[in-house]
MARDRENPA-210318 format. One record per atom (N, C-alpha, C, CB): residue in three letters; residue number from 0; x negated, y negated, z; atom name. Coordinates in Angstrom, 1 decimal. Atoms other than C-alpha are relative to their C-alpha. Glycine has a CB too. Example, Ala and Ser with C-alpha at 12.3 -4.5 7.8 and 13.67 -1.06 7.14 Angstrom:
BEGIN
+-----+-----+--------+--------+--------+----+
|   r |   k |     c1 |     c2 |     c3 |  a |
+-----+-----+--------+--------+--------+----+
| ALA |   0 |   -0.9 |    1.2 |    0.0 |  N |
| ALA |   0 |  -12.3 |    4.5 |    7.8 | CA |
| ALA |   0 |   -0.9 |   -1.2 |    0.0 |  C |
| ALA |   0 |    1.0 |    0.0 |    1.2 | CB |
| SER |   1 |    0.9 |    1.1 |    0.0 |  N |
| SER |   1 |  -13.7 |    1.1 |    7.1 | CA |
| SER |   1 |    0.8 |   -1.1 |    0.8 |  C |
| SER |   1 |   -0.4 |   -0.5 |   -1.4 | CB |
+-----+-----+--------+--------+--------+----+
END
This chain:
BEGIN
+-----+-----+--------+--------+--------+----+
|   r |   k |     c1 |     c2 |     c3 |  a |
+-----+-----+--------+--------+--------+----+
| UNK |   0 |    0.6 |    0.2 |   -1.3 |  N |
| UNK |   0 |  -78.0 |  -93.2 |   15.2 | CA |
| UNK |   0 |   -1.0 |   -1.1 |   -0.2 |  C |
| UNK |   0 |   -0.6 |    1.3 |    0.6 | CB |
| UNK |   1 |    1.3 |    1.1 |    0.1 |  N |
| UNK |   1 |  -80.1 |  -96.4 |   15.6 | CA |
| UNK |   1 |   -1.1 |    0.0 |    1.4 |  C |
| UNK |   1 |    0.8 |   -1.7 |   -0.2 | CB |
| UNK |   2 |    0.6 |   -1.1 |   -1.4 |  N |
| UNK |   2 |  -83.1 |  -95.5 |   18.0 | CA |
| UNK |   2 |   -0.3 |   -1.6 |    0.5 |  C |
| UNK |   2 |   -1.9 |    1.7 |   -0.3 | CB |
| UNK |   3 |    0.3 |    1.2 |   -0.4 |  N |
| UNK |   3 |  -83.4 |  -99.4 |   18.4 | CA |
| UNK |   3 |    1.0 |    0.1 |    0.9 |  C |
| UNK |   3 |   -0.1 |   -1.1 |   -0.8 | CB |
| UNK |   4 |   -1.0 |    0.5 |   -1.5 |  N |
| UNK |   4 |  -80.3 |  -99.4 |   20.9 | CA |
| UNK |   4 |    0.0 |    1.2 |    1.1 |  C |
| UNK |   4 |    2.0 |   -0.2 |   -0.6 | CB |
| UNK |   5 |    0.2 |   -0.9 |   -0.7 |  N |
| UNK |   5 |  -81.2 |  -96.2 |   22.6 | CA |
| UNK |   5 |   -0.8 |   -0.4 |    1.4 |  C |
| UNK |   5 |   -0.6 |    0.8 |   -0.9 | CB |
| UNK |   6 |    0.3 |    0.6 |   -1.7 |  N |
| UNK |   6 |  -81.6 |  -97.1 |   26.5 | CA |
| UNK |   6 |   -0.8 |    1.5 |    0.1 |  C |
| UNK |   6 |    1.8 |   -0.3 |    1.5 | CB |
| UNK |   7 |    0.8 |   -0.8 |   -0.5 |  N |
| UNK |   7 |  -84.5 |  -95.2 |   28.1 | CA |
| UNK |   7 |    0.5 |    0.5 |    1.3 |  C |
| UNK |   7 |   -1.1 |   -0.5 |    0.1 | CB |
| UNK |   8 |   -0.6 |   -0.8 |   -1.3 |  N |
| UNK |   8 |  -83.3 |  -93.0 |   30.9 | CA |
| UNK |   8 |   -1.4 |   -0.3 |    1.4 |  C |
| UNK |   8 |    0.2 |    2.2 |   -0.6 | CB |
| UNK |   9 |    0.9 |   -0.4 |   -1.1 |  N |
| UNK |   9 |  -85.2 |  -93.7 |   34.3 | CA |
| UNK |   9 |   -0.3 |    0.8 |    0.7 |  C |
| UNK |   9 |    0.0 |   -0.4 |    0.5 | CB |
| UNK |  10 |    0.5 |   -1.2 |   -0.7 |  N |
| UNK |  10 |  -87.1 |  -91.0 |   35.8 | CA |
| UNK |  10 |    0.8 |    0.6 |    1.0 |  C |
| UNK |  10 |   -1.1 |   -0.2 |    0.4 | CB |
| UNK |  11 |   -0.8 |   -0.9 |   -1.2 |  N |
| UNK |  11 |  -84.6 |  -90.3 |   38.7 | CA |
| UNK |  11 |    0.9 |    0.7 |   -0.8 |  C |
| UNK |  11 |    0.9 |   -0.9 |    1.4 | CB |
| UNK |  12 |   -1.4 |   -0.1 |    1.1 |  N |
| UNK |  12 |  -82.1 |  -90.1 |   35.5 | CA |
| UNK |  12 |   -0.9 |    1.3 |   -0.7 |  C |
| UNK |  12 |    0.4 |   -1.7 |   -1.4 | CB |
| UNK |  13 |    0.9 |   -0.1 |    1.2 |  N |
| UNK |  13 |  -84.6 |  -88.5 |   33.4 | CA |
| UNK |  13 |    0.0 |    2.0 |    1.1 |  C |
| UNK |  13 |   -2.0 |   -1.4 |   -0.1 | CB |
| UNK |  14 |    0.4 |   -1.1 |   -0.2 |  N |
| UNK |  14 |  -85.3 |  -85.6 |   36.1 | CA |
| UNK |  14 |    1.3 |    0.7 |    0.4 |  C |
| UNK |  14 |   -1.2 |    0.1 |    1.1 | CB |
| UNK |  15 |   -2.0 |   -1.0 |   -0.3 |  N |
| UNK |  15 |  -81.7 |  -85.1 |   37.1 | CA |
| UNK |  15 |    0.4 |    0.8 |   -1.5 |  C |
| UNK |  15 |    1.9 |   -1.6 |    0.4 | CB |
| UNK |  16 |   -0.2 |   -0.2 |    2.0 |  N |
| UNK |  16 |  -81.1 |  -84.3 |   33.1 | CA |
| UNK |  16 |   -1.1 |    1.5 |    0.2 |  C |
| UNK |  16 |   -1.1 |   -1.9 |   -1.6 | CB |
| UNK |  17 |    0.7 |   -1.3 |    0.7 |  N |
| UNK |  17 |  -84.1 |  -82.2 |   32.7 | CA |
| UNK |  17 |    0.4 |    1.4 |    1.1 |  C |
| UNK |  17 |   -2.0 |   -0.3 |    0.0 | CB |
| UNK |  18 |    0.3 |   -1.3 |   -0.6 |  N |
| UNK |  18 |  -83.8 |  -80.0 |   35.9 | CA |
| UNK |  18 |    1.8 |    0.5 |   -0.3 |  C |
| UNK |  18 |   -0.6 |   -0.2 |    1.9 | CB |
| UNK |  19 |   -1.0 |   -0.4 |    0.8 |  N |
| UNK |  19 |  -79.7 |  -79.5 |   34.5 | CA |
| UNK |  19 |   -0.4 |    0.9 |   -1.0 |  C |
| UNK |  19 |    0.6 |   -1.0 |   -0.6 | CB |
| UNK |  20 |    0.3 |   -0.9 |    1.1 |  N |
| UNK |  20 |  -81.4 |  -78.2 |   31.4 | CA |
| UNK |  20 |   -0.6 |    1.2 |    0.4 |  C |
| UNK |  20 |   -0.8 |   -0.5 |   -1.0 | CB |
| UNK |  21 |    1.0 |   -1.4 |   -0.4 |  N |
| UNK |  21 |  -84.0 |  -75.9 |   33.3 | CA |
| UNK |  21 |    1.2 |    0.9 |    0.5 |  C |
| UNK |  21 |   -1.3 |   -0.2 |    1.4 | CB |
| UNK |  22 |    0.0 |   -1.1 |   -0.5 |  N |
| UNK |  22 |  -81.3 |  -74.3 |   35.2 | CA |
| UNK |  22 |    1.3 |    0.7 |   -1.0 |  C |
| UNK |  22 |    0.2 |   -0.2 |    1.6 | CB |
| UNK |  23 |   -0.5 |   -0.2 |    1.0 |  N |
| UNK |  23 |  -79.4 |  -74.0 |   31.9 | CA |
| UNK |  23 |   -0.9 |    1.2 |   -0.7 |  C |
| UNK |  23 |    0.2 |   -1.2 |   -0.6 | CB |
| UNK |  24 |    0.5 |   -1.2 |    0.6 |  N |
| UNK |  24 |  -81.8 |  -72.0 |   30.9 | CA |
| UNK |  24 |   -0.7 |    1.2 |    0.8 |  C |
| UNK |  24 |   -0.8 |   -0.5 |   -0.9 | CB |
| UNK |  25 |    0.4 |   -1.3 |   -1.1 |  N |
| UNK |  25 |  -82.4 |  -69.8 |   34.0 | CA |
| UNK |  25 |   -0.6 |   -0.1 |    1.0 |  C |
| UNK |  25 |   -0.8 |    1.0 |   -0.4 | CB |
| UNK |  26 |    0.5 |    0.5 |   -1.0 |  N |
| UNK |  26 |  -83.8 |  -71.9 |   36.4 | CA |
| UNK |  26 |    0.6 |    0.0 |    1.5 |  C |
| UNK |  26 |   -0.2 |   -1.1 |   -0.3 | CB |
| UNK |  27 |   -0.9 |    0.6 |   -1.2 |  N |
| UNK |  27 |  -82.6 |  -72.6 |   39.9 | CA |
| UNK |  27 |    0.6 |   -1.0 |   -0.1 |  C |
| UNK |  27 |   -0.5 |   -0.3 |    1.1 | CB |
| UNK |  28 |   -0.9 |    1.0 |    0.5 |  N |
| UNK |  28 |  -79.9 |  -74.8 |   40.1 | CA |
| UNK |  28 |   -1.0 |   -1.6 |    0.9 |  C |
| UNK |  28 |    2.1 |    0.5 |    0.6 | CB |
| UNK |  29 |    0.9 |    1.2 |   -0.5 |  N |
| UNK |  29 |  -82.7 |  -77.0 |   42.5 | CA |
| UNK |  29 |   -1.3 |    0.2 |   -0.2 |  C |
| UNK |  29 |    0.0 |   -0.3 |    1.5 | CB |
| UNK |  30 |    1.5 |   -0.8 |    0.0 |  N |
| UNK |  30 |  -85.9 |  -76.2 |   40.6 | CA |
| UNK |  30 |   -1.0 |   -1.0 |    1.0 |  C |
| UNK |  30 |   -0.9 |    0.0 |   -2.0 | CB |
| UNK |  31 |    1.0 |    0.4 |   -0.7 |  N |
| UNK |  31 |  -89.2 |  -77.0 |   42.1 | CA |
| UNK |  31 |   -0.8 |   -1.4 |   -0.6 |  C |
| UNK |  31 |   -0.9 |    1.2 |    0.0 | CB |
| UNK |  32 |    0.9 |    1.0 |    0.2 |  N |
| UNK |  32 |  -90.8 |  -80.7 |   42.1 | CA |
| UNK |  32 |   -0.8 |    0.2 |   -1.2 |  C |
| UNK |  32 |   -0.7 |   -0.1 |    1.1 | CB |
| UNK |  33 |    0.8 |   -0.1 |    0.8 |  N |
| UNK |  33 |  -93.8 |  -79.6 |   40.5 | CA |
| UNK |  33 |    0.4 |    0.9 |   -2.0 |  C |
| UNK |  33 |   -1.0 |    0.9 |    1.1 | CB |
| UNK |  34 |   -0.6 |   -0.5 |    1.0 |  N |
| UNK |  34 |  -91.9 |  -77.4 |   37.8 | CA |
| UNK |  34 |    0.5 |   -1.4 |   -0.8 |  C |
| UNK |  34 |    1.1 |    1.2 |    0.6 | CB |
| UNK |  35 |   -0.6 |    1.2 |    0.0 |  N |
| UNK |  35 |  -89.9 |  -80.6 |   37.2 | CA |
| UNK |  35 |   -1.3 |   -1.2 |   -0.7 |  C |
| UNK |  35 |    0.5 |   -0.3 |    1.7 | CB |
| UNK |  36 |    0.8 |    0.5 |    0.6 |  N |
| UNK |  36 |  -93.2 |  -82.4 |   36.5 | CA |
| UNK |  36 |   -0.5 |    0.4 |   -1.1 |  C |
| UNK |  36 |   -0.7 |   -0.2 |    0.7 | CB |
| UNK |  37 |    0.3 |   -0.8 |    1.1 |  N |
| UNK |  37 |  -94.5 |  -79.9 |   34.5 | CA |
| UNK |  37 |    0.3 |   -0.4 |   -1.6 |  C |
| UNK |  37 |    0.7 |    1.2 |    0.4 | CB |
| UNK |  38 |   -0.8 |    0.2 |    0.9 |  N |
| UNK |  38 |  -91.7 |  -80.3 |   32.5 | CA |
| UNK |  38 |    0.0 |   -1.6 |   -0.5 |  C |
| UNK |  38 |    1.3 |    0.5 |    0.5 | CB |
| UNK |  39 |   -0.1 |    1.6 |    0.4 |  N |
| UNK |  39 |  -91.7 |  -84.0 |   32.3 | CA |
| UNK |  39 |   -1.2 |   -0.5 |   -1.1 |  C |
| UNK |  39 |   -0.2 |   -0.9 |    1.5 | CB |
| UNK |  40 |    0.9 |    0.0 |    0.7 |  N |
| UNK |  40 |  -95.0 |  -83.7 |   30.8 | CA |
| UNK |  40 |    0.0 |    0.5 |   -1.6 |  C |
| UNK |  40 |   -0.7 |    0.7 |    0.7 | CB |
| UNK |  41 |   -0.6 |   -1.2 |    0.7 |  N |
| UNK |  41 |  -94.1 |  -81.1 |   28.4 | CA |
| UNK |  41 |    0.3 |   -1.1 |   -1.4 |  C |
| UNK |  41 |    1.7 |    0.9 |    0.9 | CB |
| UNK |  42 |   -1.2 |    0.8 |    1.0 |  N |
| UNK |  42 |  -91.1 |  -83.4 |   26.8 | CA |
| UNK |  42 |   -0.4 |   -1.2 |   -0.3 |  C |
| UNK |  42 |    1.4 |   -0.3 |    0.6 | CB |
| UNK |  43 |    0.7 |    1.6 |    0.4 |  N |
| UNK |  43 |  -93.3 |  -86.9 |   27.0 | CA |
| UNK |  43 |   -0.3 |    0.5 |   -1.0 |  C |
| UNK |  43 |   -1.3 |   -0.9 |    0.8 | CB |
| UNK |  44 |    0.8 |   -0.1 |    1.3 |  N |
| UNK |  44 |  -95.8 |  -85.2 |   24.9 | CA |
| UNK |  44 |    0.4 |    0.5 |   -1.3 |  C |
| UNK |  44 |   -1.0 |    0.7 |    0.2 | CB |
| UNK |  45 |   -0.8 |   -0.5 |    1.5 |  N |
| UNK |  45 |  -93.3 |  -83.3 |   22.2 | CA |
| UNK |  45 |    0.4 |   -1.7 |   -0.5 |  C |
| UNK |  45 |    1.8 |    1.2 |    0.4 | CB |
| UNK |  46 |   -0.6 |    1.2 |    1.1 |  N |
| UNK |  46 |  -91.5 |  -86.8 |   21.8 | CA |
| UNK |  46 |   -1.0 |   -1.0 |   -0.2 |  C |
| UNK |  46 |    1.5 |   -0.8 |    0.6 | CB |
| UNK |  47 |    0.8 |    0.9 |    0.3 |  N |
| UNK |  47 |  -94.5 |  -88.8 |   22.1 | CA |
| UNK |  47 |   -0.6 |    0.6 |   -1.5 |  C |
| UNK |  47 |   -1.0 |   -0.3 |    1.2 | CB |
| UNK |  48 |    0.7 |   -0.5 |    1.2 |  N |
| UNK |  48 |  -95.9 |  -86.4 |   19.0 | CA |
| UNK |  48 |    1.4 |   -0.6 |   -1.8 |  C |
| UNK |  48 |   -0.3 |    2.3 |    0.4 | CB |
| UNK |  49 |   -1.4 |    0.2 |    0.5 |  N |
| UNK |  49 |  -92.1 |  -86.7 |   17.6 | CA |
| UNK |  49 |   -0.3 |   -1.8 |   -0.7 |  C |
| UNK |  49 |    1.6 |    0.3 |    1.6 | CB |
| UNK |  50 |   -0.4 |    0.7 |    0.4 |  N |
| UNK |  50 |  -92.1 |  -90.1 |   17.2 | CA |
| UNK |  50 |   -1.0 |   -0.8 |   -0.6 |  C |
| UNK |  50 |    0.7 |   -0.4 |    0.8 | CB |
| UNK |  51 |    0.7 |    0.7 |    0.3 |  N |
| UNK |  51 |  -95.4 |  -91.1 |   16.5 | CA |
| UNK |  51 |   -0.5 |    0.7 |   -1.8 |  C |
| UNK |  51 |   -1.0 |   -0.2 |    1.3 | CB |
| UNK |  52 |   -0.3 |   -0.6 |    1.5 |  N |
| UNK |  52 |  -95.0 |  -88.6 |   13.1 | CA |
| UNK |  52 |    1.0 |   -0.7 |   -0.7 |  C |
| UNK |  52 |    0.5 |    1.4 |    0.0 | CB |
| UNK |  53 |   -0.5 |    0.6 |    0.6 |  N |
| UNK |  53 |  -92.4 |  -90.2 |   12.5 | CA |
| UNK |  53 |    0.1 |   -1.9 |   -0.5 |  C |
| UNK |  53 |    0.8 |    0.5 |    0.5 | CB |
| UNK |  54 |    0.3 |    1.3 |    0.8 |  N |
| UNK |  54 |  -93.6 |  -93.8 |   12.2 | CA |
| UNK |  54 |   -0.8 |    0.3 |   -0.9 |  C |
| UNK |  54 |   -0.5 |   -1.2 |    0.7 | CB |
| UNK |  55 |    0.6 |   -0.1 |    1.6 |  N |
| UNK |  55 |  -96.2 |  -92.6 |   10.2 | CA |
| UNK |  55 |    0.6 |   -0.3 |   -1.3 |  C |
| UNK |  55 |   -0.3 |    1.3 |   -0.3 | CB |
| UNK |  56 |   -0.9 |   -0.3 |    1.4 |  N |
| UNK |  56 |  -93.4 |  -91.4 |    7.9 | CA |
| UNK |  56 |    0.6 |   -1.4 |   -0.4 |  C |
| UNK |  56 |    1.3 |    1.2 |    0.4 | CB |
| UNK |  57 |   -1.0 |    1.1 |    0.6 |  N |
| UNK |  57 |  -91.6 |  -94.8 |    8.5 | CA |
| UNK |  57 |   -1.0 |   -1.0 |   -0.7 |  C |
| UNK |  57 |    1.0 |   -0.8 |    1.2 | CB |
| UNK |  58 |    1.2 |    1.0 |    0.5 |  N |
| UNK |  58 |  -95.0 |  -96.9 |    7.9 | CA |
| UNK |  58 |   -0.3 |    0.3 |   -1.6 |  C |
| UNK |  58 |   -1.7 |    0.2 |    0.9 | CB |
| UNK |  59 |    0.6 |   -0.2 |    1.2 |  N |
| UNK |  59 |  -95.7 |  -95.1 |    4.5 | CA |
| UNK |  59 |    1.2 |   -0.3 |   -0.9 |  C |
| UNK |  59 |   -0.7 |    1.5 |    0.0 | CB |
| UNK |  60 |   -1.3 |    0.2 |    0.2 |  N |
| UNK |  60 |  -91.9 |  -95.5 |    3.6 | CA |
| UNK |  60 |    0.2 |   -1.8 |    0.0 |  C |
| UNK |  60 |    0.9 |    0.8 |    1.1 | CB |
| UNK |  61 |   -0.1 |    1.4 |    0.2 |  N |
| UNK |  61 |  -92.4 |  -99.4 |    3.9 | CA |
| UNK |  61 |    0.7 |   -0.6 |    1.0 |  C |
| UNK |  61 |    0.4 |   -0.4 |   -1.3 | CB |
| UNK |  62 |   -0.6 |    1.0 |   -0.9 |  N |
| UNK |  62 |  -90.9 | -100.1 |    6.9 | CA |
| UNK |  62 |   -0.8 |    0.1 |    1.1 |  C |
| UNK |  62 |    1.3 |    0.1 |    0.4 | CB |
| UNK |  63 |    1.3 |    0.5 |   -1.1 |  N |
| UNK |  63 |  -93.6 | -101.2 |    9.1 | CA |
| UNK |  63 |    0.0 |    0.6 |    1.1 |  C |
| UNK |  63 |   -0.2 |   -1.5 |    0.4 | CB |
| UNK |  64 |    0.0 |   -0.4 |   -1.3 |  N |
| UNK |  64 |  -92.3 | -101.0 |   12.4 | CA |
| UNK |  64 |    1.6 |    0.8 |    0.7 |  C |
| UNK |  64 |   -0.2 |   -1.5 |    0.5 | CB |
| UNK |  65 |   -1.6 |    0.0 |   -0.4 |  N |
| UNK |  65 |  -88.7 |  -99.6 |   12.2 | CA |
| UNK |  65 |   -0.1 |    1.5 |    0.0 |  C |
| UNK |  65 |    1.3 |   -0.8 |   -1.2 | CB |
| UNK |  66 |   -0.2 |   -1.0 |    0.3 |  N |
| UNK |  66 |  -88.2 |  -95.8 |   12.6 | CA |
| UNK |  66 |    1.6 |    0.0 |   -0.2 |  C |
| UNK |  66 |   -0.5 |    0.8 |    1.0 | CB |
| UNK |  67 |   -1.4 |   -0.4 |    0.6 |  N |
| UNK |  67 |  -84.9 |  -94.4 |   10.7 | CA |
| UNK |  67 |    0.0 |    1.5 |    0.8 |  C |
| UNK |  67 |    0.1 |    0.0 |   -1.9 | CB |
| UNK |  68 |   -1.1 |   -1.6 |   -0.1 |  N |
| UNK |  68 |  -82.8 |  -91.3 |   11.4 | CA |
| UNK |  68 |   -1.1 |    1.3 |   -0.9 |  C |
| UNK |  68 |    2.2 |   -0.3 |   -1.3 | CB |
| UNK |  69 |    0.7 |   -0.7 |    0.8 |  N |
| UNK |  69 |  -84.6 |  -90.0 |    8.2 | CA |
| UNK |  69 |   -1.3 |    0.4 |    0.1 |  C |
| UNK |  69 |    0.1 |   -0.5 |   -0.7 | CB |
| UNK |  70 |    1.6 |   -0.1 |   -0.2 |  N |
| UNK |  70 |  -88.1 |  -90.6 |    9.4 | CA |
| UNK |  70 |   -0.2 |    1.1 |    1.1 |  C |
| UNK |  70 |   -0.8 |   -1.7 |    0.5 | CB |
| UNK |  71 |   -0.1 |   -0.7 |   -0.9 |  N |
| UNK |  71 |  -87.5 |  -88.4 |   12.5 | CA |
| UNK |  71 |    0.6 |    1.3 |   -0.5 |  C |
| UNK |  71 |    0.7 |   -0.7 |    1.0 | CB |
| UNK |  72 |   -0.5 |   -1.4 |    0.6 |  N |
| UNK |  72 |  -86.0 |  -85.5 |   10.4 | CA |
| UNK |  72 |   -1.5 |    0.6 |   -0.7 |  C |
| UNK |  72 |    1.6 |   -0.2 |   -1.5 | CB |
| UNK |  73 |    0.9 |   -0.9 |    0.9 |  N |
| UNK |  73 |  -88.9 |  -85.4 |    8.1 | CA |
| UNK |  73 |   -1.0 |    0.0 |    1.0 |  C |
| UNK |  73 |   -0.6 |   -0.6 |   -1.5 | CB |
| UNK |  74 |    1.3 |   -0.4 |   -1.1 |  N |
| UNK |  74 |  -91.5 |  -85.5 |   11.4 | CA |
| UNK |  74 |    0.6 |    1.7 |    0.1 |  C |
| UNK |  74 |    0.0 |   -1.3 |    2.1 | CB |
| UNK |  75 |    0.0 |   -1.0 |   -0.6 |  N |
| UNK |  75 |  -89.6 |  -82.5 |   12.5 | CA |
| UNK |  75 |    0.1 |    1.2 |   -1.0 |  C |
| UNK |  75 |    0.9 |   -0.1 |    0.8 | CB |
| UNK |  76 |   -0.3 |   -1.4 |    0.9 |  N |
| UNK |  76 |  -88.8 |  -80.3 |    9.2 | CA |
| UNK |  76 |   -0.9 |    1.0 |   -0.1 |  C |
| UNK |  76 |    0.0 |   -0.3 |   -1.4 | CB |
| UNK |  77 |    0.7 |   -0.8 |    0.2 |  N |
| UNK |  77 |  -91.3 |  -78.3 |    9.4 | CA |
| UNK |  77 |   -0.2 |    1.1 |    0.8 |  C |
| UNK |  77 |   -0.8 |   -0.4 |   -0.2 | CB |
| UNK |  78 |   -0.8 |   -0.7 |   -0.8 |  N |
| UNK |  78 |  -90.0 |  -76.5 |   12.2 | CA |
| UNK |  78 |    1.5 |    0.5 |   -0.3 |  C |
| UNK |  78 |   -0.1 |   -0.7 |    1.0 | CB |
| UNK |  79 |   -1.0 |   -0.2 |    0.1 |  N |
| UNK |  79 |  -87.0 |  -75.0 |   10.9 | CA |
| UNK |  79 |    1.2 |   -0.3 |    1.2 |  C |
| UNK |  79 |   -0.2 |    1.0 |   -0.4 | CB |
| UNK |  80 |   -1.0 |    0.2 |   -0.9 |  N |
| UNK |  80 |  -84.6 |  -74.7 |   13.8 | CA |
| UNK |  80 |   -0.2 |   -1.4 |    0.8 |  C |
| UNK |  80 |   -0.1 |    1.3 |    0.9 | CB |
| UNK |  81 |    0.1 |    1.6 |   -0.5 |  N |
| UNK |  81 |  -85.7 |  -78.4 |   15.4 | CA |
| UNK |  81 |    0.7 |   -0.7 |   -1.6 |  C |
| UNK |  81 |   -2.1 |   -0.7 |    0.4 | CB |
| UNK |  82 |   -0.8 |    0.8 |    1.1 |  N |
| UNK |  82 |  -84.5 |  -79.6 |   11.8 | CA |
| UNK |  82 |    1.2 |    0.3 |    0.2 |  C |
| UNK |  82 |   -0.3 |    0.3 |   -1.5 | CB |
| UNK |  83 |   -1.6 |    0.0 |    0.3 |  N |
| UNK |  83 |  -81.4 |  -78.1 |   11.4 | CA |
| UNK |  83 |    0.5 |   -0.6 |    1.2 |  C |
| UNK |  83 |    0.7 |    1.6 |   -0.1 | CB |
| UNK |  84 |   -0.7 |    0.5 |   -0.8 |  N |
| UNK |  84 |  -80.6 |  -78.8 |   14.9 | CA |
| UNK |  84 |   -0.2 |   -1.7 |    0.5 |  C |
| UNK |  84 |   -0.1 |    1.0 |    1.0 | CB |
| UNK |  85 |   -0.7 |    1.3 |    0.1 |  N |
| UNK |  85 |  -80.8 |  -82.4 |   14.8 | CA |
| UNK |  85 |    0.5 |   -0.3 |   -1.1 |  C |
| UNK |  85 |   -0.7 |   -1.1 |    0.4 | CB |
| UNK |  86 |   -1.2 |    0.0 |    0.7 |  N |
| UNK |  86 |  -79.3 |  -82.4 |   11.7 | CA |
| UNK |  86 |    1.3 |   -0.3 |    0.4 |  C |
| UNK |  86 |    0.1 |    1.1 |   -0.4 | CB |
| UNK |  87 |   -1.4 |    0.0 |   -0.5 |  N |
| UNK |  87 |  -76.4 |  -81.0 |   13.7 | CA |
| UNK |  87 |    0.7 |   -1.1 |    0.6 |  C |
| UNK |  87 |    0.1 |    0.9 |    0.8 | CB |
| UNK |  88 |   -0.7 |    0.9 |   -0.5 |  N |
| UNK |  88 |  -76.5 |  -83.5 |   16.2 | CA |
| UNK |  88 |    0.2 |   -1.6 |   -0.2 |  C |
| UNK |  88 |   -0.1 |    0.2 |    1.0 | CB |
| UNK |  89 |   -0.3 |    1.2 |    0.9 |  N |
| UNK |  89 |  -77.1 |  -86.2 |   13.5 | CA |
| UNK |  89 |    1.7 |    0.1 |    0.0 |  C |
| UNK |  89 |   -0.9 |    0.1 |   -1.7 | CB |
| UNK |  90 |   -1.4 |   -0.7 |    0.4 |  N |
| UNK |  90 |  -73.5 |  -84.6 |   12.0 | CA |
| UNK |  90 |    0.6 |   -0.2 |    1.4 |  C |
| UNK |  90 |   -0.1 |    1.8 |   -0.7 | CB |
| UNK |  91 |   -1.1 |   -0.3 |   -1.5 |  N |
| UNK |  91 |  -71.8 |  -84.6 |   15.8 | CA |
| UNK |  91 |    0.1 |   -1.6 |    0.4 |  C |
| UNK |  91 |   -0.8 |    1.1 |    1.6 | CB |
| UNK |  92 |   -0.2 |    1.5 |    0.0 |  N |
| UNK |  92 |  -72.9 |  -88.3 |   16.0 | CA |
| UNK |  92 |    0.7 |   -0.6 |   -0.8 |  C |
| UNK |  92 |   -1.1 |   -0.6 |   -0.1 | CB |
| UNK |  93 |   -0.5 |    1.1 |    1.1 |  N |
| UNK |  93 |  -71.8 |  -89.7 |   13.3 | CA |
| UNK |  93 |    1.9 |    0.6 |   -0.2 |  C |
| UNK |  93 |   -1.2 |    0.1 |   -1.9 | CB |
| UNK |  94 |   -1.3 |   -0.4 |   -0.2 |  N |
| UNK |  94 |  -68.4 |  -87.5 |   13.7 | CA |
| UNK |  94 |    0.8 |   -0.8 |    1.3 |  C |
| UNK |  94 |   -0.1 |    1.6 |    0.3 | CB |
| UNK |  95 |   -0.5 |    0.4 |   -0.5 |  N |
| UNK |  95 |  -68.0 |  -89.3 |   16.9 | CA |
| UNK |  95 |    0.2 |   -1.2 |   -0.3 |  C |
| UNK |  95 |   -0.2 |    0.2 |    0.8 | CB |
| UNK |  96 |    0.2 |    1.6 |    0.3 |  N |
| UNK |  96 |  -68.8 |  -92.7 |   16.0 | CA |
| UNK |  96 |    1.5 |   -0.3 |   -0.9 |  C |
| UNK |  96 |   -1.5 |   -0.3 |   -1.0 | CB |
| UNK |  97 |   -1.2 |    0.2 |    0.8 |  N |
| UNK |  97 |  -66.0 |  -92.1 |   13.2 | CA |
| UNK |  97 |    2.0 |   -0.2 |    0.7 |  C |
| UNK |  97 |   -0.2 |    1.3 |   -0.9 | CB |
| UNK |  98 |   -1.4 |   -0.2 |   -0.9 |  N |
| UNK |  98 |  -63.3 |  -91.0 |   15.8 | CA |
| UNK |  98 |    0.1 |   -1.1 |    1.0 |  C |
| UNK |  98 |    0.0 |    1.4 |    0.9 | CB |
| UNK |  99 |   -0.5 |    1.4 |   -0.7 |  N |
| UNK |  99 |  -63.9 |  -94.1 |   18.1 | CA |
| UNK |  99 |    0.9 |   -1.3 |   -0.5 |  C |
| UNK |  99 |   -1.1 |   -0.7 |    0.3 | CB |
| UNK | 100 |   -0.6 |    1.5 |    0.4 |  N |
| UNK | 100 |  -61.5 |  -96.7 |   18.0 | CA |
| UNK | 100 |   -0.5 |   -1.0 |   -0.4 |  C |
| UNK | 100 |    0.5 |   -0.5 |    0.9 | CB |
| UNK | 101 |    0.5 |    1.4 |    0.0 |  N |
| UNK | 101 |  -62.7 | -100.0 |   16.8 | CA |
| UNK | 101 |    0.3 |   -0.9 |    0.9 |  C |
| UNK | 101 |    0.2 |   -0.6 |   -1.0 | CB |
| UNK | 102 |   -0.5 |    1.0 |   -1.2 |  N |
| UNK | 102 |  -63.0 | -102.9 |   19.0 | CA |
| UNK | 102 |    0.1 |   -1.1 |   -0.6 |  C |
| UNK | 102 |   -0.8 |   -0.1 |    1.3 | CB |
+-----+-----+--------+--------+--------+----+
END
């Protein structure tokens, strides 16, 4: 996965996604605005913690400004189940990438 080609989802994108996940996990299938914000908050500040552990990791690793795959595993290891499971969907990525046709 390279997080340099990773397009940012715009917030109309961003809340359609999350409120999918809320009612994945037991929400109404039209949660509430403010719930919705809540949440938006929530997930800035995990991946804003997420990613700014992981430049650490990539700054001390000698690459100044570049986060890797690897630098984002070791922010999260320490949470077991957040490791393994991007692990997994490291492993699911790179399974698809293999199965695409070349162009």
């Amino acid at each position: 996965m390279h997080l340099e080609t990773v397009r940012l989802p715009t917030r109309e994108n961003f809340f359609n996604d999350l409120s999918k996940v809320m009612y994945a996990f037991g929400d109404s299938e039209t949660p509430n605005q403010d719930s919705l914000e809540l949440m938006e908050c929530y997930v800035e500040e995990f991946l804003r913690n997420v990613i700014m552990q992981a430049n650490s990791h990539s700054f001390r690793s000698g690459f100044s400004n570049k986060i890797r795959v690897n630098h984002v595993l070791k922010a999260v290891e320490d949470d077991p189940k957040q490791f393994l499971r991007a692990s997994k969907l490291i492993q699911i990525d790179n399974l698809v990438r293999k199965a695409r046709p070349e162009n």
